[in-house]
mmCIF file as gemmi writes it, N, C-alpha and C atoms, coordinates in Angstrom:
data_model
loop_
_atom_site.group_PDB
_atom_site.id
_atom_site.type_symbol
_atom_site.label_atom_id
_atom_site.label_alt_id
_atom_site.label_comp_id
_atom_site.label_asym_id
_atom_site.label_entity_id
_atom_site.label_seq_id
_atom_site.pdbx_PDB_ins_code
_atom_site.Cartn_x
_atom_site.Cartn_y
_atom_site.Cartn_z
_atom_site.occupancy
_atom_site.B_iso_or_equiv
_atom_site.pdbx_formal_charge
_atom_site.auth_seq_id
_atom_site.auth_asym_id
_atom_site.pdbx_PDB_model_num
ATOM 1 N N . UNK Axp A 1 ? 0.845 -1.176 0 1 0 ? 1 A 1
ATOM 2 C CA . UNK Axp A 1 ? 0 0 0 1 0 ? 1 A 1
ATOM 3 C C . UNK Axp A 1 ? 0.889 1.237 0 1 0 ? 1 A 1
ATOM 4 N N . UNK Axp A 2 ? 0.649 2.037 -0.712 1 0 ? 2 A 1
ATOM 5 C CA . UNK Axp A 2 ? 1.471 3.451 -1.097 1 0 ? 2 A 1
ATOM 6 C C . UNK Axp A 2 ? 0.919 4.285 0.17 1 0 ? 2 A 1
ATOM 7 N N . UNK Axp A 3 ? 1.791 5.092 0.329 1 0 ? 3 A 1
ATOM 8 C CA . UNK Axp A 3 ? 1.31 6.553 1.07 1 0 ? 3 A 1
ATOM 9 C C . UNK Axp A 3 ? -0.378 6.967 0.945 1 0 ? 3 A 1
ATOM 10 N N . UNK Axp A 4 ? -0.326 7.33 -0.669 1 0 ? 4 A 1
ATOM 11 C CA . UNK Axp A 4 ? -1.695 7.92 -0.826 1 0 ? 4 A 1
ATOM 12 C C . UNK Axp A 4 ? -2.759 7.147 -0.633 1 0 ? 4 A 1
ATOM 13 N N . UNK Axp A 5 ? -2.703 5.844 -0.778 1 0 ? 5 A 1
ATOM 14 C CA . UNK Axp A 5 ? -3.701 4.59 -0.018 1 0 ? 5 A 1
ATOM 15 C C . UNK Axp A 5 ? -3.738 4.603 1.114 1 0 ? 5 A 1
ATOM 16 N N . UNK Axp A 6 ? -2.7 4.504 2.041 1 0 ? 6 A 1
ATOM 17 C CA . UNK Axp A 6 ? -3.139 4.763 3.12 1 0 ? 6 A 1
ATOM 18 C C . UNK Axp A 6 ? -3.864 5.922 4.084 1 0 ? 6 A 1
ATOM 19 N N . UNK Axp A 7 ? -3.299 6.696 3.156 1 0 ? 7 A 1
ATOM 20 C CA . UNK Axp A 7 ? -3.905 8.55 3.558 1 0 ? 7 A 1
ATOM 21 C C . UNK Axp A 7 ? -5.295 8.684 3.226 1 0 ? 7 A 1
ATOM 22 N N . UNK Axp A 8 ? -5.922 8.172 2.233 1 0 ? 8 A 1
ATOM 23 C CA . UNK Axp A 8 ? -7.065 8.075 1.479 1 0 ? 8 A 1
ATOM 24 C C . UNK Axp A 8 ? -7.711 7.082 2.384 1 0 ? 8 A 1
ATOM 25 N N . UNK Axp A 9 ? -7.114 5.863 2.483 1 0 ? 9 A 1
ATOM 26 C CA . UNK Axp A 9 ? -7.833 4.739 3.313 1 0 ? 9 A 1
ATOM 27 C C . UNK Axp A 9 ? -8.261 5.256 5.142 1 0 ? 9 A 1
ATOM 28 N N . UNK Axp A 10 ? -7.707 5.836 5.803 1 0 ? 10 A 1
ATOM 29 C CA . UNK Axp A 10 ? -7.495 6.703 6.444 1 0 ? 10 A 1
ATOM 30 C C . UNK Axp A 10 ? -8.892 7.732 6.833 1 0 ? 10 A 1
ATOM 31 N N . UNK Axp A 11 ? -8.239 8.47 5.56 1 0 ? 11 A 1
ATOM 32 C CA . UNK Axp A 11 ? -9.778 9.374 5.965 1 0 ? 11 A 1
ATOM 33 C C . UNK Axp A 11 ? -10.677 8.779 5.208 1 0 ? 11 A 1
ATOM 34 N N . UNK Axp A 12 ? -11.128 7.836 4.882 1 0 ? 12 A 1
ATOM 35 C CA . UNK Axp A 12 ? -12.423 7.186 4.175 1 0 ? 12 A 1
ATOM 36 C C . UNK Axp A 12 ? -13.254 6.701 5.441 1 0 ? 12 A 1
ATOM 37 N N . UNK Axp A 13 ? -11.861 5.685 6.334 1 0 ? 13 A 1
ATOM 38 C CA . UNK Axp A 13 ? -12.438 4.937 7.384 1 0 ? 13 A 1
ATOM 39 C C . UNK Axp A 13 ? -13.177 6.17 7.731 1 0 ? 13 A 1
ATOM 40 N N . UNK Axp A 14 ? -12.763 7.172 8.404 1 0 ? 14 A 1
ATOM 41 C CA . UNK Axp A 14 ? -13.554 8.82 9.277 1 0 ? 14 A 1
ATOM 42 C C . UNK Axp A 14 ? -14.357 9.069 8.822 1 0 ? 14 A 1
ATOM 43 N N . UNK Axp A 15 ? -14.444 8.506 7.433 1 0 ? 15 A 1
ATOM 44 C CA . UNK Axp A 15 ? -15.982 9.204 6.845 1 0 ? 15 A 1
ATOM 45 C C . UNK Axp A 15 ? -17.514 7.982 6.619 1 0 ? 15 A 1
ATOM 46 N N . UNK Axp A 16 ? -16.866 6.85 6.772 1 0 ? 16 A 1
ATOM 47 C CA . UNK Axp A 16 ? -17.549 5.819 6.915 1 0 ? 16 A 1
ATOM 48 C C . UNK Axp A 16 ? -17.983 5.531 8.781 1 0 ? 16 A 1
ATOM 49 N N . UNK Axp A 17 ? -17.334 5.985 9.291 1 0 ? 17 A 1
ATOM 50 C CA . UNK Axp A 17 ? -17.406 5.898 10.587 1 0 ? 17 A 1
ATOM 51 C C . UNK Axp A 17 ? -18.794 7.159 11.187 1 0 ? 17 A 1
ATOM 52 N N . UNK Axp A 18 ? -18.234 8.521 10.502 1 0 ? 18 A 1
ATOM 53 C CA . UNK Axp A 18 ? -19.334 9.451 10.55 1 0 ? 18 A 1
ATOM 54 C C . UNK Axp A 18 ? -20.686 8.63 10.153 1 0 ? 18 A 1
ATOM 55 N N . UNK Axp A 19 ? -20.827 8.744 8.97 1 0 ? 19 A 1
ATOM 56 C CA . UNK Axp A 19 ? -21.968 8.861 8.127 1 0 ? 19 A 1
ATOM 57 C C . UNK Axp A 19 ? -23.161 7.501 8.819 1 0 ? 19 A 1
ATOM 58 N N . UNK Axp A 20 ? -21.786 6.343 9.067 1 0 ? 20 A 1
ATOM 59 C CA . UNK Axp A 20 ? -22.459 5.045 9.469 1 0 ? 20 A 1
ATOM 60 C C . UNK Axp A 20 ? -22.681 4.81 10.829 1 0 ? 20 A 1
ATOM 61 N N . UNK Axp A 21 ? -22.566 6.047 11.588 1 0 ? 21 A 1
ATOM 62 C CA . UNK Axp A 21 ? -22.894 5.965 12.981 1 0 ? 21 A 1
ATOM 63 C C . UNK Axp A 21 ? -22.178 5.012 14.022 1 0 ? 21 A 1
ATOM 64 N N . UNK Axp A 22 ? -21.179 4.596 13.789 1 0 ? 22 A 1
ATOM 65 C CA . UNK Axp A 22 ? -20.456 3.698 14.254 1 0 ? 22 A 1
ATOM 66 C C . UNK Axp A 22 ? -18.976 3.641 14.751 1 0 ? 22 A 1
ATOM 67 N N . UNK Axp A 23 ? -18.246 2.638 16.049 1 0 ? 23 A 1
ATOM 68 C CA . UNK Axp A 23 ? -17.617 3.141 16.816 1 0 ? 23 A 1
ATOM 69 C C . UNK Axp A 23 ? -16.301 2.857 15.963 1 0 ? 23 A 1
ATOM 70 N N . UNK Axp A 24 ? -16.422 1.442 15.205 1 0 ? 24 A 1
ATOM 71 C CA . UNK Axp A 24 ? -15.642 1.143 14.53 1 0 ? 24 A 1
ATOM 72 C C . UNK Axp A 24 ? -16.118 0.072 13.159 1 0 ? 24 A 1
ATOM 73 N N . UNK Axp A 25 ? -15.112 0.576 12.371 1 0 ? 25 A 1
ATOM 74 C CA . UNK Axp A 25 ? -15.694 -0.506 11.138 1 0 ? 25 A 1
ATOM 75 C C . UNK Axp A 25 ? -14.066 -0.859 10.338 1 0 ? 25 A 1
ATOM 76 N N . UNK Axp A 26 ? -14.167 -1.989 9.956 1 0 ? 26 A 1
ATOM 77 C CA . UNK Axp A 26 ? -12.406 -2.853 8.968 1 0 ? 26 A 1
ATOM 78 C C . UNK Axp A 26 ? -13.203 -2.547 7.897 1 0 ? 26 A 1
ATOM 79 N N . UNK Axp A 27 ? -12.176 -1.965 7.139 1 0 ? 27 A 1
ATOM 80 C CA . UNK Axp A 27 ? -12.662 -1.382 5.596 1 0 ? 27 A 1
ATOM 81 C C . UNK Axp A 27 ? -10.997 -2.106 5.522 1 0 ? 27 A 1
ATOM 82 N N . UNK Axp A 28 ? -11.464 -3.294 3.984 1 0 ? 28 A 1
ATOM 83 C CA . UNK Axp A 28 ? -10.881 -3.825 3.337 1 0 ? 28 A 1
ATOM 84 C C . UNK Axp A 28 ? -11.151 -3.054 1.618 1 0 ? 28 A 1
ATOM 85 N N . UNK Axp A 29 ? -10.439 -3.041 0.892 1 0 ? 29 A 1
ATOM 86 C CA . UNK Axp A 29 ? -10.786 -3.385 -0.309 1 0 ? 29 A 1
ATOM 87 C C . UNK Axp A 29 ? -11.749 -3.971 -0.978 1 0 ? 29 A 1
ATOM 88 N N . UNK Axp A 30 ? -12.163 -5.012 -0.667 1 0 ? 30 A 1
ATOM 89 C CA . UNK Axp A 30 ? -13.397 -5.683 -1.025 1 0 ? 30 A 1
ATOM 90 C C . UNK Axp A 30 ? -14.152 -5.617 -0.261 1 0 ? 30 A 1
ATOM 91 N N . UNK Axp A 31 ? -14.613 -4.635 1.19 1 0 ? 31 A 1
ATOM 92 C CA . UNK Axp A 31 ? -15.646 -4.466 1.496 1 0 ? 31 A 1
ATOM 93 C C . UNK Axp A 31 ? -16.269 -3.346 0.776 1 0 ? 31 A 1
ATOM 94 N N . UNK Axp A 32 ? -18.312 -3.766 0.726 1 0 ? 32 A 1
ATOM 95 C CA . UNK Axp A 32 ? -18.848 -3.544 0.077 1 0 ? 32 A 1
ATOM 96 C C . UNK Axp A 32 ? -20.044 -3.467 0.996 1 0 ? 32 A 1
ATOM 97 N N . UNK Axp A 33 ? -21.151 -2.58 0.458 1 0 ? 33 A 1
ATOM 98 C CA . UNK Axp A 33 ? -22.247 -1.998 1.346 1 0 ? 33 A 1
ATOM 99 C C . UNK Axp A 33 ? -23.456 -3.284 1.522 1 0 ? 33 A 1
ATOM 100 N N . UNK Axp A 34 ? -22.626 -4.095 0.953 1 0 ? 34 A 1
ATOM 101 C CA . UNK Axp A 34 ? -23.507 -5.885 0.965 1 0 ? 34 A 1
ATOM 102 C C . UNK Axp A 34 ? -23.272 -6.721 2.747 1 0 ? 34 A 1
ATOM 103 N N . UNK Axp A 35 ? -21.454 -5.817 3.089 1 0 ? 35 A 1
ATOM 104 C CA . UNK Axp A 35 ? -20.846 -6.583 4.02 1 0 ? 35 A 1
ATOM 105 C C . UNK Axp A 35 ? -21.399 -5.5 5.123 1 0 ? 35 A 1
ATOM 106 N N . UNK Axp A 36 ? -21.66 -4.655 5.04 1 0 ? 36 A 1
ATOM 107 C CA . UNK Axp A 36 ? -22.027 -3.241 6.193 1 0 ? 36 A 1
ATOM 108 C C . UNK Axp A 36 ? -23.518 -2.825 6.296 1 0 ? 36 A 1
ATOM 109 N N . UNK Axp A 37 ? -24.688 -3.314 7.42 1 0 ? 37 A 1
ATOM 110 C CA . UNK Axp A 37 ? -25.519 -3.388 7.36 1 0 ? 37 A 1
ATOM 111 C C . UNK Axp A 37 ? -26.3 -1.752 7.185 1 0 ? 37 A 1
ATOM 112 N N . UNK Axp A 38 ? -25.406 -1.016 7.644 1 0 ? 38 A 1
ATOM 113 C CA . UNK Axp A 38 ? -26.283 0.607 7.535 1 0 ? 38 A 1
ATOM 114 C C . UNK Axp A 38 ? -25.404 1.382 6.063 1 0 ? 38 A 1
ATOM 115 N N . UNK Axp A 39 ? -24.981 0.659 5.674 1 0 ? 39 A 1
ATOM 116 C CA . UNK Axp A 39 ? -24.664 0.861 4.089 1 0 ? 39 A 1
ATOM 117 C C . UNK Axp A 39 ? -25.924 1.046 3.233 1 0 ? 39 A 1
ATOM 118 N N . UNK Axp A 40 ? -26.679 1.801 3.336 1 0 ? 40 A 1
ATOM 119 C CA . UNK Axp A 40 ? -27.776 1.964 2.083 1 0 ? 40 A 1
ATOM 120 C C . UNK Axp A 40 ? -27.48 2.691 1.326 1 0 ? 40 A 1
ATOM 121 N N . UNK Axp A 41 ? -28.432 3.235 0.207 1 0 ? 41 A 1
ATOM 122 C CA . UNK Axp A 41 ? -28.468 3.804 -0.446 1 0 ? 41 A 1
ATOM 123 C C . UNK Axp A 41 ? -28.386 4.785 -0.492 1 0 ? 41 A 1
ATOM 124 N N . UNK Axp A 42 ? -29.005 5.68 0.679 1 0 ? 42 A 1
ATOM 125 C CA . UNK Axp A 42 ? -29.076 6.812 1.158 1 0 ? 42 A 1
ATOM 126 C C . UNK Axp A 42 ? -27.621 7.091 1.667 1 0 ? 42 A 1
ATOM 127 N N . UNK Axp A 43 ? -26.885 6.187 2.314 1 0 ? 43 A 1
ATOM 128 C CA . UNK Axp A 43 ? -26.038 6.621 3.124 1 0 ? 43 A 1
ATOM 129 C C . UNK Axp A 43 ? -24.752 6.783 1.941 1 0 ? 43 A 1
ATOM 130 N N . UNK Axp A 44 ? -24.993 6.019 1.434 1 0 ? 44 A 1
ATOM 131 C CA . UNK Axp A 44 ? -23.778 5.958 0.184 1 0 ? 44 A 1
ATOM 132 C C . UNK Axp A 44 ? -23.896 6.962 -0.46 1 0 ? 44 A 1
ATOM 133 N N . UNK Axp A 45 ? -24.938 7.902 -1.247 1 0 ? 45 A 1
ATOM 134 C CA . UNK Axp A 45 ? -25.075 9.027 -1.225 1 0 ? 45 A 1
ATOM 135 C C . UNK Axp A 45 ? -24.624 10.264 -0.105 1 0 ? 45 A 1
ATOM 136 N N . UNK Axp A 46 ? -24.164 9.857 1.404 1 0 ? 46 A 1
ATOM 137 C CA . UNK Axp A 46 ? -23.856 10.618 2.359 1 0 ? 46 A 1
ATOM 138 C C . UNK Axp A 46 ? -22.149 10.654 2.025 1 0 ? 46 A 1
ATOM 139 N N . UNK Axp A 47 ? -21.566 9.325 1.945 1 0 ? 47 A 1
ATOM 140 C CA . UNK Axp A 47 ? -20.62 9.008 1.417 1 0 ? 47 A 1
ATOM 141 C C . UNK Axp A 47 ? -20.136 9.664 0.408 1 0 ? 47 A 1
ATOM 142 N N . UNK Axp A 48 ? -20.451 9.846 -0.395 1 0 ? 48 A 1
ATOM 143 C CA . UNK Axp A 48 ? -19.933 10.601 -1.78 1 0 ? 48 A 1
ATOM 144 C C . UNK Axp A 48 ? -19.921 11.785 -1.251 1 0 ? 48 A 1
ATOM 145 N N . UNK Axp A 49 ? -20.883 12.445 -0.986 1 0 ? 49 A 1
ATOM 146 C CA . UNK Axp A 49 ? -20.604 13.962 -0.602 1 0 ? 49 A 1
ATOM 147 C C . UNK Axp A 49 ? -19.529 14.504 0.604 1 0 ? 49 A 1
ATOM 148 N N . UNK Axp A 50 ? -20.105 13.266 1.259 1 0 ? 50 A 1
ATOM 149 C CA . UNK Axp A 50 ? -18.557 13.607 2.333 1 0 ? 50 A 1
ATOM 150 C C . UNK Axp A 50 ? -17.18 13.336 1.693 1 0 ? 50 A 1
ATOM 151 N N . UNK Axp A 51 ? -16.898 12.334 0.911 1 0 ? 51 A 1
ATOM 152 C CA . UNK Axp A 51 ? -15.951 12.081 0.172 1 0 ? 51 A 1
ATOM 153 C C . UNK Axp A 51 ? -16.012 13.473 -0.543 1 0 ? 51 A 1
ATOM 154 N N . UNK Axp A 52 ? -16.641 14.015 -1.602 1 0 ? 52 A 1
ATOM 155 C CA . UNK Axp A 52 ? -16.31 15.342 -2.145 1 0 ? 52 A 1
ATOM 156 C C . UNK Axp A 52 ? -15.666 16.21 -1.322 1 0 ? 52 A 1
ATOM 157 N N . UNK Axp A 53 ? -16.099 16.49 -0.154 1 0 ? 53 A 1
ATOM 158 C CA . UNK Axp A 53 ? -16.026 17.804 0.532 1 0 ? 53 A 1
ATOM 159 C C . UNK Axp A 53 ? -14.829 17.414 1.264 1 0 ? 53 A 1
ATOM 160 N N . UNK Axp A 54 ? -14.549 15.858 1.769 1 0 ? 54 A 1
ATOM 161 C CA . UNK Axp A 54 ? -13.433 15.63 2.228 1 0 ? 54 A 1
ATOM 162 C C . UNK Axp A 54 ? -12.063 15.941 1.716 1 0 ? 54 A 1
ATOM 163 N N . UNK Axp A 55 ? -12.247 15.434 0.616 1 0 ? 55 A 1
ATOM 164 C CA . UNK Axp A 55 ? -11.108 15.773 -0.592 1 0 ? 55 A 1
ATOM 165 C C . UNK Axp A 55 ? -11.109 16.657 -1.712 1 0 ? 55 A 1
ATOM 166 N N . UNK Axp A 56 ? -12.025 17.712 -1.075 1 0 ? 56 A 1
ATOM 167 C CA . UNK Axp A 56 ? -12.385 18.216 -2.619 1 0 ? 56 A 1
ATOM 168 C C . UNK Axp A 56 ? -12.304 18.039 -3.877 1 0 ? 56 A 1
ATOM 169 N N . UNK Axp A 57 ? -13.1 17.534 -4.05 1 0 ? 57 A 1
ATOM 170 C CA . UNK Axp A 57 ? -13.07 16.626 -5.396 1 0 ? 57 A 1
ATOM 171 C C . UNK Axp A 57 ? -14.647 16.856 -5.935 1 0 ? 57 A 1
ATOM 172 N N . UNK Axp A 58 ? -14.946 17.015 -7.255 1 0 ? 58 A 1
ATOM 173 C CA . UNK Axp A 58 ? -16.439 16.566 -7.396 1 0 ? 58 A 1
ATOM 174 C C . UNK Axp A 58 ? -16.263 15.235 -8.562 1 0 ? 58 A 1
ATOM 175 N N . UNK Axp A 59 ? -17.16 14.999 -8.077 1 0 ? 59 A 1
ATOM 176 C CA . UNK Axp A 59 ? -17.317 13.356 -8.686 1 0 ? 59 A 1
ATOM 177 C C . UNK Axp A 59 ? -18.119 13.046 -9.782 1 0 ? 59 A 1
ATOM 178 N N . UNK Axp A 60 ? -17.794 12.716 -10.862 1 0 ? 60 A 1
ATOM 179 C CA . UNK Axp A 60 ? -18.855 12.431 -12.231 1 0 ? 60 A 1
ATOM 180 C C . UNK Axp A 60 ? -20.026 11.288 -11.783 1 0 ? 60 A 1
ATOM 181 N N . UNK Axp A 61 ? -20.81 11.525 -12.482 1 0 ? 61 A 1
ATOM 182 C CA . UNK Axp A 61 ? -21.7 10.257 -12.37 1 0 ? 61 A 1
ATOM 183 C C . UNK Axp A 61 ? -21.434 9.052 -12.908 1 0 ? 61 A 1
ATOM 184 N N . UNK Axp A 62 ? -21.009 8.843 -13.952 1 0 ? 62 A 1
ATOM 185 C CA . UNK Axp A 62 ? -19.962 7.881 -14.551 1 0 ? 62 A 1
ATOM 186 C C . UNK Axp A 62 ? -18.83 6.875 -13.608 1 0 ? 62 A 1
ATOM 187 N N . UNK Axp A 63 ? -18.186 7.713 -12.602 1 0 ? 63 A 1
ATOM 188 C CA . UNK Axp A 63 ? -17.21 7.38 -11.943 1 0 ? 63 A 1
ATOM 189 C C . UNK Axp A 63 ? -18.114 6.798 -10.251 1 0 ? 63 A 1
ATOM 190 N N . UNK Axp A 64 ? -19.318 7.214 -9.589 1 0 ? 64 A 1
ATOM 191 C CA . UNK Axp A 64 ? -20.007 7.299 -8.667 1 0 ? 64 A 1
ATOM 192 C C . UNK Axp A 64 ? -20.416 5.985 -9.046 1 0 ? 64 A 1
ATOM 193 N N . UNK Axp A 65 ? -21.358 5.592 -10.561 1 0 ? 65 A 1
ATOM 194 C CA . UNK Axp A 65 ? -21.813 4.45 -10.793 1 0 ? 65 A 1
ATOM 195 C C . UNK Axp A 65 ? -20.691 3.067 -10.659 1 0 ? 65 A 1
ATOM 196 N N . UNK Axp A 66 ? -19.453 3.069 -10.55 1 0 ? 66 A 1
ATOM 197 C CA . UNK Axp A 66 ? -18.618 2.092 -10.461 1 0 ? 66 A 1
ATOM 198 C C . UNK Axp A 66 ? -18.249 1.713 -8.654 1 0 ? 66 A 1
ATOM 199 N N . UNK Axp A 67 ? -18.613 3.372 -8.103 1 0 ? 67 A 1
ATOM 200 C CA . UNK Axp A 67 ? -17.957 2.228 -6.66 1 0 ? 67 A 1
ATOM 201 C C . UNK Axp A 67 ? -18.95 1.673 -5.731 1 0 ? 67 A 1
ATOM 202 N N . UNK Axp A 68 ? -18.489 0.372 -6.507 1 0 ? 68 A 1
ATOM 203 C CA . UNK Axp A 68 ? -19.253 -1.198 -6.116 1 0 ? 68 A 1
ATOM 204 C C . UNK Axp A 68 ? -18.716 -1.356 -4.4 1 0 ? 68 A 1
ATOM 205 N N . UNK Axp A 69 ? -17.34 -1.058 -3.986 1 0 ? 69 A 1
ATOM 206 C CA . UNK Axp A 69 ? -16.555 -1.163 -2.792 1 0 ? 69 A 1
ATOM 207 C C . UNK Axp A 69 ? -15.893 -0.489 -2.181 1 0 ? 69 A 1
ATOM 208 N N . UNK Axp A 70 ? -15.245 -0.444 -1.346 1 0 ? 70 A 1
ATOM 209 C CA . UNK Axp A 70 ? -14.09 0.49 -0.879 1 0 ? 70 A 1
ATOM 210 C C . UNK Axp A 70 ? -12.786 0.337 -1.771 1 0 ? 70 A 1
ATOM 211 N N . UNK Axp A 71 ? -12.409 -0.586 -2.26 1 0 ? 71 A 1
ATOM 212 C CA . UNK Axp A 71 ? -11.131 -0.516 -3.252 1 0 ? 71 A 1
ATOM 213 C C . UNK Axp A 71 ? -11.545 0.005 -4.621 1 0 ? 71 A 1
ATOM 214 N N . UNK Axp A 72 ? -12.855 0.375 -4.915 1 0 ? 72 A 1
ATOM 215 C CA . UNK Axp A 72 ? -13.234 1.483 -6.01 1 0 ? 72 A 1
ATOM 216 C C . UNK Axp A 72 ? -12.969 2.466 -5.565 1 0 ? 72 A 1
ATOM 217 N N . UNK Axp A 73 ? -13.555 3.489 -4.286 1 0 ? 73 A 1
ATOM 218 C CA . UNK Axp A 73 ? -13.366 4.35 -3.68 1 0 ? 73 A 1
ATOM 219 C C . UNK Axp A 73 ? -11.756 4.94 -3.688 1 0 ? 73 A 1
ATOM 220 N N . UNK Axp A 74 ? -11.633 4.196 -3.133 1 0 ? 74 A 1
ATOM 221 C CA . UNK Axp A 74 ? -9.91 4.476 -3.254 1 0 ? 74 A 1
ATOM 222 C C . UNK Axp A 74 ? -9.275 5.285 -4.541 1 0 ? 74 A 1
ATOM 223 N N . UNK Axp A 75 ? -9.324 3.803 -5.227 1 0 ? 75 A 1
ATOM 224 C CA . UNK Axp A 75 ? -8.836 4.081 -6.663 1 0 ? 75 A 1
ATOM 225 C C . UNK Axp A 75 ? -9.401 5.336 -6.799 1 0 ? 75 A 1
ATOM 226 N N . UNK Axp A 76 ? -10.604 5.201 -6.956 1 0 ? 76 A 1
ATOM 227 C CA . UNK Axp A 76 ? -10.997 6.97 -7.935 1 0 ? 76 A 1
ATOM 228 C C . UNK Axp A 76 ? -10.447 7.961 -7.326 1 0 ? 76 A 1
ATOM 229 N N . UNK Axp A 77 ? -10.733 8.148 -5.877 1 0 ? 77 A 1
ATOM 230 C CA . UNK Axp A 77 ? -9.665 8.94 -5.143 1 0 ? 77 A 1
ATOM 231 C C . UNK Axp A 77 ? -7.985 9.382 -5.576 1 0 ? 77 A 1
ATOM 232 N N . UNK Axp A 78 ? -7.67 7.845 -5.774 1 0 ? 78 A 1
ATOM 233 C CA . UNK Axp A 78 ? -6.023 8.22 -5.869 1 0 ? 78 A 1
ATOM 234 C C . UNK Axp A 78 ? -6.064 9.159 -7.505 1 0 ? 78 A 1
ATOM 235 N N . UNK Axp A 79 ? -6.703 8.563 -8.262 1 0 ? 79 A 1
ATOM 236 C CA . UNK Axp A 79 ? -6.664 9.011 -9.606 1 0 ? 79 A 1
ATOM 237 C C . UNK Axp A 79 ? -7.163 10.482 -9.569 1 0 ? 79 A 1
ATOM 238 N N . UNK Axp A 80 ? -8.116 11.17 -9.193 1 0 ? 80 A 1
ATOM 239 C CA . UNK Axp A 80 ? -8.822 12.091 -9.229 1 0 ? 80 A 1
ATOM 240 C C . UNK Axp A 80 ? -7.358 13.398 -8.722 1 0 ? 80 A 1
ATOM 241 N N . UNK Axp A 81 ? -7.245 12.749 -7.456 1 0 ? 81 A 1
ATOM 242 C CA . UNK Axp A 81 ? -5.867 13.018 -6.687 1 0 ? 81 A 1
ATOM 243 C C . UNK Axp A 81 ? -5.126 13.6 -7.554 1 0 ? 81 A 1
ATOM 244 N N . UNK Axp A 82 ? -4.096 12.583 -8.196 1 0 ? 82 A 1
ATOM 245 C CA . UNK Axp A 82 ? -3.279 12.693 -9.075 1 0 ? 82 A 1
ATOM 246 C C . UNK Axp A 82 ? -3.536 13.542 -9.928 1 0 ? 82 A 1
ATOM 247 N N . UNK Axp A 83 ? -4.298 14.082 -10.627 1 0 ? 83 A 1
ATOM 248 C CA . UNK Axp A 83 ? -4.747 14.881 -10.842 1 0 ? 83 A 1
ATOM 249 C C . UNK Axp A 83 ? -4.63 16.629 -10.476 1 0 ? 83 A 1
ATOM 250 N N . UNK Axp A 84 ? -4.708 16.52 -9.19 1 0 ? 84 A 1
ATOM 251 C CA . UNK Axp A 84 ? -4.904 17.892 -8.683 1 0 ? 84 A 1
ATOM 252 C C . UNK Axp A 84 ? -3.798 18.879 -9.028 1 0 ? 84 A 1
């Protein structure tokens, strides 16, 4: 795991932790809002926006429709990142 994965992984956990009301949660790569019971729809929508505002970033719809997991999340992150 690179720097920016972990920095990203990092504050994702903080924002999954906010949004999902919870004291603690293991965010793997392949966890997915299938494995996290207050993962809805709604909240994943809470997710993105906190993710925006976290990282300032705005997010295409194109790119929103792919994260299936947290190792999507990431990725688009690092890429978007790279970017800046």
């Amino acid at each position: 795991m690179g720097l920016a994965e972990i920095q990203i992984t990092g504050k994702l956990r903080n924002i999954f932790l906010s949004v999902l009301s919870r004291e603690s949660i293991e965010l793997l790569p392949e966890t997915s809002a299938s494995d996290v019971e207050e993962w809805d729809s709604l909240n994943q929508i809470k997710i993105i926006l906190a993710c925006e505002k976290k990282f300032k970033v705005k997010l295409k719809a194109r790119d929103i429709n792919n994260l299936e997991n947290v190792g999507a999340f990431i990725n688009l992150l690092i890429k978007i990142n790279a970017k800046i």
